[in-house]
N, C-alpha and C positions, 0 to 999 in steps of 0.2 A: 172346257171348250168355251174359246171366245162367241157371241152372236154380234154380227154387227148387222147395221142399217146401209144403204146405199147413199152419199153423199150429194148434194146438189151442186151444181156448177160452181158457186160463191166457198161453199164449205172447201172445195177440191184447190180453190186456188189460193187460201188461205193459209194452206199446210195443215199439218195433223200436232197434237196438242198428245204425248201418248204419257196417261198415269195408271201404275200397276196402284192398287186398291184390295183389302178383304172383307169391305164392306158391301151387303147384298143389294140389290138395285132396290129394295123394299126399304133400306134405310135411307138410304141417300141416293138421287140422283145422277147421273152423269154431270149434269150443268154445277148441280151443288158441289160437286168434287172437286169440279174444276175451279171454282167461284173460292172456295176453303183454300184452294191450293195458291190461285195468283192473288190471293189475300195475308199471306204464311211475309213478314217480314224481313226474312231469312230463308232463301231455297238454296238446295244443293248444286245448284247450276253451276257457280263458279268454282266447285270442284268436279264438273265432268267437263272441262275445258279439256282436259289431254284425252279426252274418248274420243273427241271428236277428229285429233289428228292419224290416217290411217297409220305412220310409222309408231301409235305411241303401245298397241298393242294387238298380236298376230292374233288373225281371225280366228274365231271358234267356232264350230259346229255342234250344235245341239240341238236332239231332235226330242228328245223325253222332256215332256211339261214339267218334272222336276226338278229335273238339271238345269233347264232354265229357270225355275223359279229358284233354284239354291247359287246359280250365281247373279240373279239379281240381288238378293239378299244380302251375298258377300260385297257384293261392290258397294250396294246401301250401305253396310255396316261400317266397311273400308272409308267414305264420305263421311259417313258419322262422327266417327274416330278423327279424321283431318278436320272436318270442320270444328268438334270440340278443342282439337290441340290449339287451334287458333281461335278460337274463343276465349279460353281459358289463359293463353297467354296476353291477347288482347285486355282483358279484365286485367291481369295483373300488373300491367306495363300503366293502363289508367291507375289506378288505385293508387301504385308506388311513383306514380311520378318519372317513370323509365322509358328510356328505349333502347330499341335493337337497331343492328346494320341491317338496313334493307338493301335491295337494288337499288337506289338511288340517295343513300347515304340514311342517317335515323330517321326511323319512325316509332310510331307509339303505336301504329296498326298493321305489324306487318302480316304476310297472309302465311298459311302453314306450307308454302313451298320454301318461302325465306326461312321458319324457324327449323324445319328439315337438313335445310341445304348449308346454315349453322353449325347444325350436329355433326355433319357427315365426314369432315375434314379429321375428327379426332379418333386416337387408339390407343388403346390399353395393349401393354407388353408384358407379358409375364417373362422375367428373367430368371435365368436357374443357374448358379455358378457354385458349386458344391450342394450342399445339403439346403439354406434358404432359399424360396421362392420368392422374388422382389417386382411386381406390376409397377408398371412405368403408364403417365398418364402423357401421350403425346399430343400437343394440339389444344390443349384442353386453355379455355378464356373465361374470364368473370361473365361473360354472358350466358354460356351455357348450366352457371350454377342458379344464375336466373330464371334461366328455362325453366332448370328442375324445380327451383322454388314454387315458379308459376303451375306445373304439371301437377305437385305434388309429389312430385320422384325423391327418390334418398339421394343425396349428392354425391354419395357414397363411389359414384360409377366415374365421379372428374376429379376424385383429390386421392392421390396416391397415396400411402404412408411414407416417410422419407424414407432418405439412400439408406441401405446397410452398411456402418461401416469399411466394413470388411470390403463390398463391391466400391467404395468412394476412392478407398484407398487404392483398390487395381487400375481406375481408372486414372487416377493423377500422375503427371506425370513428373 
């Protein structure tokens, strides 16, 4: 159970400031949380940019203090994960001296919807023409091995094995 206080005139017109916390009011204060927080060099604000548009996602209903408390957590975590993938490729893009396509042509910072929306174009095919299984890598560019470099991923998922024979020669014509 939330306790609140009743706001004064100034506080009301100012807007609300809302942070979930597990720490008890005995350790830290309200003002101090809020002081720790607009002091944090980095906030998740510029990944709840699409919460705030209503078509980005259908309204939910929840009335159990846990179910809200477990999809805040998922959405935290969901942030965390985006904001890391763009950290991590931001660091690597500094380090190596690279860039990616962004919205407005190279950068060296682009944000984690560009290196998303990067990935999204590609697909893996698994072909079967007799007995061999042969995965075809469609779409796939030297950026996205960068990616994987920078994530730490196995690049294993953008470089096919070559043609099979056997499939090179049915398709030639």
């Amino acid at each position: 159970m939330v306790e609140g206080e009743p706001l004064d005139r100034v506080a009301e017109e100012n807007g609300w400031t809302v942070l979930a916390t597990t720490l008890r009011p005995e350790v830290c204060s309200d003002a101090e949380i809020l002081h720790a927080y607009q002091e944090q060099p980095i906030t998740v604000e510029p990944g709840c940019r699409w919460i705030k548009n209503p078509a980005a996602i259908r309204p939910v209903w929840l009335e159990q203090p846990e179910r809200i408390a477990a999809l805040a957590m998922l959405t935290v975590l969901g942030l965390l994960v985006y904001a890391g993938i763009q950290r991590q490729v931001r660091l690597y893009l500094h380090t190596h001296g690279q860039r990616l396509t962004g919205n407005k042509g190279a950068t060296a910072i682009p944000t984690a919807a560009v290196v998303l929306s990067l990935c999204a174009p590609v697909a893996m095919v698994q072909v079967q023409i007799g007995n061999p299984e042969v995965p075809q890598v469609y779409g796939g560019h030297s950026h996205h091995l960068m990616i994987c470099d920078a994530l730490g991923l196995d690049r294993v998922w953008y470089a096919a094995p070559p043609v099979h024979p056997n499939l090179e020669r049915a398709h030639t014509p």
